[in-house]
TORKOL-4160 file (C-alpha; in steps of 0.2 Angstrom, whole numbers, padded with zeros to 4 digits, m for minus):
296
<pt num="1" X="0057" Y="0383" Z="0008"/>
<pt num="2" X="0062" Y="0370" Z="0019"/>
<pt num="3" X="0044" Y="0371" Z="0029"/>
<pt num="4" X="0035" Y="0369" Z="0012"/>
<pt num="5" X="0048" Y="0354" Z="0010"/>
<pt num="6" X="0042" Y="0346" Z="0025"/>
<pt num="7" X="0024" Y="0347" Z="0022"/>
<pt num="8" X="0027" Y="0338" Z="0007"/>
<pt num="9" X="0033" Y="0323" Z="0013"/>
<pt num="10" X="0021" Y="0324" Z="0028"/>
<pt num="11" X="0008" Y="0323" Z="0016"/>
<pt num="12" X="0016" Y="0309" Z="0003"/>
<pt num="13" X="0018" Y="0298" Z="0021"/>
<pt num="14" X="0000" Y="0299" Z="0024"/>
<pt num="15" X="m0004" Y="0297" Z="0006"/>
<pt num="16" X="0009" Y="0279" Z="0003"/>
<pt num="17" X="0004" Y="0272" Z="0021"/>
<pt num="18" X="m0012" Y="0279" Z="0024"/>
<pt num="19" X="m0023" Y="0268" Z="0012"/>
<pt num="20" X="m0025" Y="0250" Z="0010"/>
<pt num="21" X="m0028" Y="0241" Z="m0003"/>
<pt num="22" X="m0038" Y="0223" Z="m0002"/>
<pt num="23" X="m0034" Y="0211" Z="m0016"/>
<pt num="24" X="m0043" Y="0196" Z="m0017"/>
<pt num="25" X="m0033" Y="0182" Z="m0023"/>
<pt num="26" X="m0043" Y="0165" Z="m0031"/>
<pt num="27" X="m0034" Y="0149" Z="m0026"/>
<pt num="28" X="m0035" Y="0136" Z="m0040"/>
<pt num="29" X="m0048" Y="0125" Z="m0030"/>
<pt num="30" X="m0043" Y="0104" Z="m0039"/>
<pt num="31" X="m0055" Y="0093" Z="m0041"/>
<pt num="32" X="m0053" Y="0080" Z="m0027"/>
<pt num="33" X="m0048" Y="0064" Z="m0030"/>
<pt num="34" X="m0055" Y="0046" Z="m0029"/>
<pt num="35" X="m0044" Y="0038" Z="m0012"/>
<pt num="36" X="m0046" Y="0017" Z="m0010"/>
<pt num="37" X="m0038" Y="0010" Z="0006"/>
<pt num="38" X="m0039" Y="m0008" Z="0010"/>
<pt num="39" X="m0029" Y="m0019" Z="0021"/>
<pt num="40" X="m0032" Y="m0036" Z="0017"/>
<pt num="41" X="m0031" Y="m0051" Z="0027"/>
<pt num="42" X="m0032" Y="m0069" Z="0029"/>
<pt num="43" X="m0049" Y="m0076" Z="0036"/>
<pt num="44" X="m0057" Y="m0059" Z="0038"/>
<pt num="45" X="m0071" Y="m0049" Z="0027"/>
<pt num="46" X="m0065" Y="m0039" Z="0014"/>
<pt num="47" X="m0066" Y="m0020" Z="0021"/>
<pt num="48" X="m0062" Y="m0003" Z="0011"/>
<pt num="49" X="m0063" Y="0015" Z="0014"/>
<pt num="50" X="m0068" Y="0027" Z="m0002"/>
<pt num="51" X="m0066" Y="0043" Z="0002"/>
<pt num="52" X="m0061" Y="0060" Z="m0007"/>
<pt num="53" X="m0043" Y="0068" Z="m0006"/>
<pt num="54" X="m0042" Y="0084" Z="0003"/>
<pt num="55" X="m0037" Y="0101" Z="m0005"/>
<pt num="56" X="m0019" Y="0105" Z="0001"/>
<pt num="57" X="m0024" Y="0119" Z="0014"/>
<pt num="58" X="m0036" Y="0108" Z="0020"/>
<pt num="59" X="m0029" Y="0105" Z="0040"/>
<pt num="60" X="m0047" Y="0094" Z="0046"/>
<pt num="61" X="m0045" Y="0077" Z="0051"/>
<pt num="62" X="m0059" Y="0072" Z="0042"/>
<pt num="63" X="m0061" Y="0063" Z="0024"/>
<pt num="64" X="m0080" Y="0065" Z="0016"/>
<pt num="65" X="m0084" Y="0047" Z="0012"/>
<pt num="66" X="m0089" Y="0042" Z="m0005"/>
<pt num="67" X="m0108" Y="0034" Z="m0003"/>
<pt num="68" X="m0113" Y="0031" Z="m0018"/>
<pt num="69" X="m0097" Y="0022" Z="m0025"/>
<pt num="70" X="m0099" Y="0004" Z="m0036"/>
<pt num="71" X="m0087" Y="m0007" Z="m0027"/>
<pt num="72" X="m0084" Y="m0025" Z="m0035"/>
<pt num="73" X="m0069" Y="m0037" Z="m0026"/>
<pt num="74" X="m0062" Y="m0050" Z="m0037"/>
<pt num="75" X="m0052" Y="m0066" Z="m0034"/>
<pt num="76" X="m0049" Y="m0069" Z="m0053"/>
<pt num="77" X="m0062" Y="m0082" Z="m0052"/>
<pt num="78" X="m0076" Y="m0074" Z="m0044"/>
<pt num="79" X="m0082" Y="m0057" Z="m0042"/>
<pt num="80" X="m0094" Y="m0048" Z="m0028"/>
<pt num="81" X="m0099" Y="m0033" Z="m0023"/>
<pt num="82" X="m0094" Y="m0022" Z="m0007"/>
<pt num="83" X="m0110" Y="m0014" Z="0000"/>
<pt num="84" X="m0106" Y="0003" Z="0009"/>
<pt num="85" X="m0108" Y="0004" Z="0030"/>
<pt num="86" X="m0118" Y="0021" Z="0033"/>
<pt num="87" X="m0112" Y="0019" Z="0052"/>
<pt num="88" X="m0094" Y="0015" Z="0050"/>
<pt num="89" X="m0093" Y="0023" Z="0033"/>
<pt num="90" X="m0084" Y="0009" Z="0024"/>
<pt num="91" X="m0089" Y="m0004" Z="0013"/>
<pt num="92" X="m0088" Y="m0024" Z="0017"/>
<pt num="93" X="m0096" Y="m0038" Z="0012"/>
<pt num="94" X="m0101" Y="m0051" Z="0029"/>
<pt num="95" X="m0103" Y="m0066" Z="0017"/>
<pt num="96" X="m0086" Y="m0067" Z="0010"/>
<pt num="97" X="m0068" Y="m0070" Z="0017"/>
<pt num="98" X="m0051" Y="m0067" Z="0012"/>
<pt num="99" X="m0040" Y="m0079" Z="0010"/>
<pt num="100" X="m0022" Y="m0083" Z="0009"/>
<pt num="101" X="m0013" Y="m0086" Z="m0007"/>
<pt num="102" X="m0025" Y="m0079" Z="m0018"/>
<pt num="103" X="m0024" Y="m0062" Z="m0026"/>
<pt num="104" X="m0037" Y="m0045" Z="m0026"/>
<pt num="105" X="m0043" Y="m0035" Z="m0035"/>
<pt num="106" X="m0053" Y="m0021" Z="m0031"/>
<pt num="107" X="m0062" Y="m0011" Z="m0045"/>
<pt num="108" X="m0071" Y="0006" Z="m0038"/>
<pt num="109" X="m0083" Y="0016" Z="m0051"/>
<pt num="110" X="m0088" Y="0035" Z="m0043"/>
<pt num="111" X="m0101" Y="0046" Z="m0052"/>
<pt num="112" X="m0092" Y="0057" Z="m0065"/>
<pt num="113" X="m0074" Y="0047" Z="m0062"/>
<pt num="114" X="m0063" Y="0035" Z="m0072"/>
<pt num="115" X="m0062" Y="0016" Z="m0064"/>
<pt num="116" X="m0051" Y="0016" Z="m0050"/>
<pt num="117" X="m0041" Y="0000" Z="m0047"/>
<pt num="118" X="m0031" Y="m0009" Z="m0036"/>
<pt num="119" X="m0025" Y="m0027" Z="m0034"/>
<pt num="120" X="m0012" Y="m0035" Z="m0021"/>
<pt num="121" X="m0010" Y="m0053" Z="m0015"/>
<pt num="122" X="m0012" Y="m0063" Z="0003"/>
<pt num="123" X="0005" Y="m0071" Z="0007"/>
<pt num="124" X="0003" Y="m0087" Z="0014"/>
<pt num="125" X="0006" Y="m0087" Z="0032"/>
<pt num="126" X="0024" Y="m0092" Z="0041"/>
<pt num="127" X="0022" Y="m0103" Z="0057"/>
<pt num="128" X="0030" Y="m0095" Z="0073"/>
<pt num="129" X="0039" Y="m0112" Z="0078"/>
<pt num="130" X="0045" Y="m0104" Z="0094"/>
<pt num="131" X="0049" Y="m0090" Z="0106"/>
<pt num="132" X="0064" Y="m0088" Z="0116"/>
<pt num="133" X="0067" Y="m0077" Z="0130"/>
<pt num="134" X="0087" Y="m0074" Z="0132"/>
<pt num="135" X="0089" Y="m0067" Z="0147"/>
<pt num="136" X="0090" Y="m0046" Z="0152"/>
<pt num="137" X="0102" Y="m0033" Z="0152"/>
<pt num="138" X="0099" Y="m0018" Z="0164"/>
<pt num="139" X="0099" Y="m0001" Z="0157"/>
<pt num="140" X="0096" Y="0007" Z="0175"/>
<pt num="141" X="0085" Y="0004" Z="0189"/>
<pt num="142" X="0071" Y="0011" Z="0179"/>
<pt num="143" X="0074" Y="0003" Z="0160"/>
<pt num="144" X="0079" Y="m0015" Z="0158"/>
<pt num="145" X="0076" Y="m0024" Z="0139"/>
<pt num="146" X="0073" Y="m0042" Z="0138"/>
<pt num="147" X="0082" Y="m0051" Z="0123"/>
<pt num="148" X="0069" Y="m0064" Z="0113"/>
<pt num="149" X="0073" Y="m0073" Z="0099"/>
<pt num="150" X="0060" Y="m0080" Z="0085"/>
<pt num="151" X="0061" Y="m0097" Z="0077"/>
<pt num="152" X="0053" Y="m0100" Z="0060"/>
<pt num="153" X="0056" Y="m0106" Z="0043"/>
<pt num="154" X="0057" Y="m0095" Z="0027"/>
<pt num="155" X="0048" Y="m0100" Z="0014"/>
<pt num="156" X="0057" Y="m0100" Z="m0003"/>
<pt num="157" X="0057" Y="m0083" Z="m0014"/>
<pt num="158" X="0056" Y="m0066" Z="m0010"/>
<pt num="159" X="0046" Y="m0063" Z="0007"/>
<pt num="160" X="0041" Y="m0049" Z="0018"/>
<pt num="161" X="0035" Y="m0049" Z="0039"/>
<pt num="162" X="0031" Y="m0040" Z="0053"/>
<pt num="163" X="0031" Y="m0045" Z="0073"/>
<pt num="164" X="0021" Y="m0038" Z="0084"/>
<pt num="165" X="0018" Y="m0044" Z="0103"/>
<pt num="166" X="0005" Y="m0040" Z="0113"/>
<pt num="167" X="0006" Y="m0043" Z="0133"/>
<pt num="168" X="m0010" Y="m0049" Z="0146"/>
<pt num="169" X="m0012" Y="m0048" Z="0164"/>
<pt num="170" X="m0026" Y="m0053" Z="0175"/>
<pt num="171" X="m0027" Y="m0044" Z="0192"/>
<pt num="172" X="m0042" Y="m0039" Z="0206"/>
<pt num="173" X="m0047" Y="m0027" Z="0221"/>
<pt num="174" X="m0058" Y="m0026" Z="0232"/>
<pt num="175" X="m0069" Y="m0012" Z="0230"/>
<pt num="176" X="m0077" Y="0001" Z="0247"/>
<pt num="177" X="m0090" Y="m0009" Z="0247"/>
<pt num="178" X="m0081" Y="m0029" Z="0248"/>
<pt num="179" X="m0083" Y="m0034" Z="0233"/>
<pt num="180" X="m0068" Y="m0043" Z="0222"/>
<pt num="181" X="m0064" Y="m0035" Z="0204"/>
<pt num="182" X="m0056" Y="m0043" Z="0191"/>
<pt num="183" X="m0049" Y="m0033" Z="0177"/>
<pt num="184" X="m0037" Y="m0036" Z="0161"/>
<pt num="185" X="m0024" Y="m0025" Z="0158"/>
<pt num="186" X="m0017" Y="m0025" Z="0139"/>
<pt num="187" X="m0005" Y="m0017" Z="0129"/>
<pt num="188" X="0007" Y="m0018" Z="0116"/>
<pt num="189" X="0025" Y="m0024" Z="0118"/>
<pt num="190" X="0039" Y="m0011" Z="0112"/>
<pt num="191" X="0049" Y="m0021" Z="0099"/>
<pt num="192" X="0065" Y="m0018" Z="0092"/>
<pt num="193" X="0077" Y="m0029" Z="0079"/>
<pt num="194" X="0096" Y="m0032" Z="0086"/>
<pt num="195" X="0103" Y="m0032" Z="0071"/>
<pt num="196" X="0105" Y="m0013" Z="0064"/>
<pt num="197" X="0101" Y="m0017" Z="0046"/>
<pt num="198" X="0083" Y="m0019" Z="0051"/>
<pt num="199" X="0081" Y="m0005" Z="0062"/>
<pt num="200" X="0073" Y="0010" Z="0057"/>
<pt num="201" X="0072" Y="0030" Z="0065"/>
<pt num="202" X="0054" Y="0030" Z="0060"/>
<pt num="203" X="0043" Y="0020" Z="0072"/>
<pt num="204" X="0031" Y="0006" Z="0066"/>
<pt num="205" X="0020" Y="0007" Z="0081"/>
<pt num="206" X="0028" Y="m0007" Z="0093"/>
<pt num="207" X="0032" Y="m0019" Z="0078"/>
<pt num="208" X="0047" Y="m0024" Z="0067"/>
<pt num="209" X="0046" Y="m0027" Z="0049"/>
<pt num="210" X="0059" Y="m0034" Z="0038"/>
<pt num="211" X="0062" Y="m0044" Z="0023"/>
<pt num="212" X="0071" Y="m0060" Z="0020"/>
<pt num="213" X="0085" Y="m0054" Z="0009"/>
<pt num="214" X="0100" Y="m0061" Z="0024"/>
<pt num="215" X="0089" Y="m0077" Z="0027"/>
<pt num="216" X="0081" Y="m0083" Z="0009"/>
<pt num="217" X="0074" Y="m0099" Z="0013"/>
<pt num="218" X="0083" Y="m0105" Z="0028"/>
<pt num="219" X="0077" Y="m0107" Z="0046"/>
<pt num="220" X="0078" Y="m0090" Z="0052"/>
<pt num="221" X="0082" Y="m0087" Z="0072"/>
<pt num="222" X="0078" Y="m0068" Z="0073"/>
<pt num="223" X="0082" Y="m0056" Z="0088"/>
<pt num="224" X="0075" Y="m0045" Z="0096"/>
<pt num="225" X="0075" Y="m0034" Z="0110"/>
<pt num="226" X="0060" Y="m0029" Z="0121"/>
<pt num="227" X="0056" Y="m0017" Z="0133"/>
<pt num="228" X="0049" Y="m0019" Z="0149"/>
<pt num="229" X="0047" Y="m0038" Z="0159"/>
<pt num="230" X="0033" Y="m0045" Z="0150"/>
<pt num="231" X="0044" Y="m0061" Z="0143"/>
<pt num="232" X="0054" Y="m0063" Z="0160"/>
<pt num="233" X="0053" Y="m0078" Z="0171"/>
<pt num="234" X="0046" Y="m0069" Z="0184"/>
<pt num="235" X="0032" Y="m0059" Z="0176"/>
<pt num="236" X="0015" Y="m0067" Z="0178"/>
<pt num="237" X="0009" Y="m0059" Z="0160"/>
<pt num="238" X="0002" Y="m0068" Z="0146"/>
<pt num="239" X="0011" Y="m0064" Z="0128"/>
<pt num="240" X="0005" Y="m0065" Z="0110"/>
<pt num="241" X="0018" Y="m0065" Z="0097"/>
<pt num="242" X="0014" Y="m0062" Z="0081"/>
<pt num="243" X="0021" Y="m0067" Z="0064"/>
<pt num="244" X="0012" Y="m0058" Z="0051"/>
<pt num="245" X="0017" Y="m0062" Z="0034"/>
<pt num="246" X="0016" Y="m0046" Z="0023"/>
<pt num="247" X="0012" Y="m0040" Z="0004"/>
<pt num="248" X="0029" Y="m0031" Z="m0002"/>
<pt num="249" X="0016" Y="m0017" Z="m0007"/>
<pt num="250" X="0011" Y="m0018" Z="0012"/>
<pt num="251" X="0030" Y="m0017" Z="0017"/>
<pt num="252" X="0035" Y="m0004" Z="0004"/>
<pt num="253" X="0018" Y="0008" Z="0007"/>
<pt num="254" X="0023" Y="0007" Z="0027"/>
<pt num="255" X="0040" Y="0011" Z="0025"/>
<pt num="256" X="0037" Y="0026" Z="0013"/>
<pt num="257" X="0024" Y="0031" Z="0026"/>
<pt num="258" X="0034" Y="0031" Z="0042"/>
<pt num="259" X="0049" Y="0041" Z="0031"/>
<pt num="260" X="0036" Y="0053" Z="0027"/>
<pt num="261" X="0031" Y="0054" Z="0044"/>
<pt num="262" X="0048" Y="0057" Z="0052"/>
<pt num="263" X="0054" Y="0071" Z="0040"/>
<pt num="264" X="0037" Y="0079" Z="0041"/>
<pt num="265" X="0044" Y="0093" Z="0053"/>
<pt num="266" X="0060" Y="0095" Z="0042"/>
<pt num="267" X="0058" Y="0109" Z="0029"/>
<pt num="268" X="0075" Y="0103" Z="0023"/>
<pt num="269" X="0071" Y="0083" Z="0022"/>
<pt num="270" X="0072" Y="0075" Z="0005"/>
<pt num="271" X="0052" Y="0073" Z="0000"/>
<pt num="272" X="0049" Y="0054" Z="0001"/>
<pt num="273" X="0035" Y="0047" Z="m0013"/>
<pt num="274" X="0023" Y="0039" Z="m0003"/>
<pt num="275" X="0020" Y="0020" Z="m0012"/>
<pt num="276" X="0003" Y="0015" Z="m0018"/>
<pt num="277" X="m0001" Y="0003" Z="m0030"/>
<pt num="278" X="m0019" Y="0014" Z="m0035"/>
<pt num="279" X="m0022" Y="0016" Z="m0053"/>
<pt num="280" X="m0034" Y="0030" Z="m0057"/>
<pt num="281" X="m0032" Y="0037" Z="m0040"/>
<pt num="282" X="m0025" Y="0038" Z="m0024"/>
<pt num="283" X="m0021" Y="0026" Z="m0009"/>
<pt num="284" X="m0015" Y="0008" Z="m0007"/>
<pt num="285" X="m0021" Y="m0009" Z="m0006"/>
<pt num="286" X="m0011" Y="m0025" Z="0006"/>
<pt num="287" X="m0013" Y="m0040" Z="0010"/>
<pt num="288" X="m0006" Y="m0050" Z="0026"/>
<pt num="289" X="m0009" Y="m0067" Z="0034"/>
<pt num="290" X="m0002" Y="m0072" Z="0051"/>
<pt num="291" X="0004" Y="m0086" Z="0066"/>
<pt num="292" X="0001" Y="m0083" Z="0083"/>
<pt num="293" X="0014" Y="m0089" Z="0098"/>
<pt num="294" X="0006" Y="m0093" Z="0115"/>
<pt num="295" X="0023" Y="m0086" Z="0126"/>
<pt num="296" X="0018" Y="m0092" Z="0144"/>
């Protein structure tokens, strides 16, 4: 009896985990969406990227652009049309140029979509009075950070910037065969606010961005802390700083961004709702103007 037993359950093992079965499953496949980006600024063309979203599985790099979109840009007062780039895949328009103080709309018409839209405005830019290098404080005798501080005036109402610096040298060699070599070495400044309340774990790519809610219409002396020696007395580098004005759409999209970016790895992160300000779509549209202070 017990040798029948055994063969039984020899047999019912090769009959549970001897077949396989292959079941298909169909993944809901969504229609893609209509995606707008375009980053506006002062005394530039008008450039924008159509493209279609990607399905959620989708892990390429690449968006299919939209070719055959109707792109019209409008100031309130006059309206063009956008004309798509097959070589960079956007569309632009080389006879028109932003300009500050005026508000955009774009309106994007795709075969078989409703009417996309999106408008922002072009602050009007903040002169960077001056730039003030306030001496160094040595980390160790690999890191030092340089203390700058801005100097510019606040316009009245609710305002948004962001400061970026970008360093120049000059140098030569003389080649094997005697010749002299010039070359320009350039690269961005790492920037970061002393004041805590406009410091950020996400990074913004070498910049700072705040609003003016501590400074609302005053003169504004803003710190900052650089690393490197590009500002120091003895460096022989040229420095660029920039005052950009920005769009609250541009500093609520960039914030929401970088969040988004820094809990990407966290299964446990609180989701962050990426800001647009697309209607009938997906994506965002800013606008920025800037100054420019020659440091050294």
């Amino acid at each position: 009896m017990k040798n029948h037993n055994i063969i039984f359950y020899l047999v019912l093992s090769v009959a549970m985990f001897g077949c396989e079965t292959v079941v298909d499953v169909d993944l809901p496949i969504e229609r893609p969406s209509v995606v707008v980006n375009a980053n506006f600024s002062h005394d530039s063309i008008p450039v924008a990227k159509v493209v279609f979203s990607k399905h959620i599985l989708d892990n390429s790099n690449e968006y299919l652009p939209i070719k055959d979109a109707t792109v019209l840009l409008s100031d309130g007062q006059n309206q063009v049309p956008l004309f798509f780039n097959e070589e960079e895949g956007i569309y632009s328009n080389t006879n028109v140029v932003i300009n500050e103080g005026r508000r955009y709309t774009l309106d994007v018409d795709v075969p078989g979509y409703d009417r996309v839209t999106g408008t922002d405005s072009i602050p009007v830019s903040v002169e960077l009075r001056d730039v003030i290098y306030e001496g160094e404080n040595y980390i160790d005798e690999w890191d030092q950070q340089q203390n700058i501080t801005l100097v510019f005036n606040d316009p009245p109402g609710e305002n948004y910037f962001l400061v970026k610096a970008i360093s120049s040298f000059e140098s030569k060699y003389v080649d094997t065969e005697g010749d002299s070599v010039f070359y320009k070495n350039v690269h961005y400044v790492d920037l970061e606010a002393k004041n805590p309340v406009y410091q950020h774990e996400f990074s913004n790519y070498y910049s700072v961005m705040f609003d003016d809610k501590l400074f609302e219409g005053e003169e504004v002396r803003f710190d900052l802390v650089s690393s490197g020696s590009s500002f120091g007395e003895d460096s022989e580098s040229a420095v660029d700083v920039y005052l950009y004005s920005v769009s609250k759409a541009y500093y609520e999209f960039y914030t929401t961004y970088g969040l988004q970016n820094w809990n990407a790895d966290d299964p446990f992160a609180q989701p962050v709702q990426v800001f647009t300000n697309i209607q009938g779509g997906l994506g965002i549209i800013t606008g920025r103007s800037s100054s420019v202070f020659k440091y050294r």
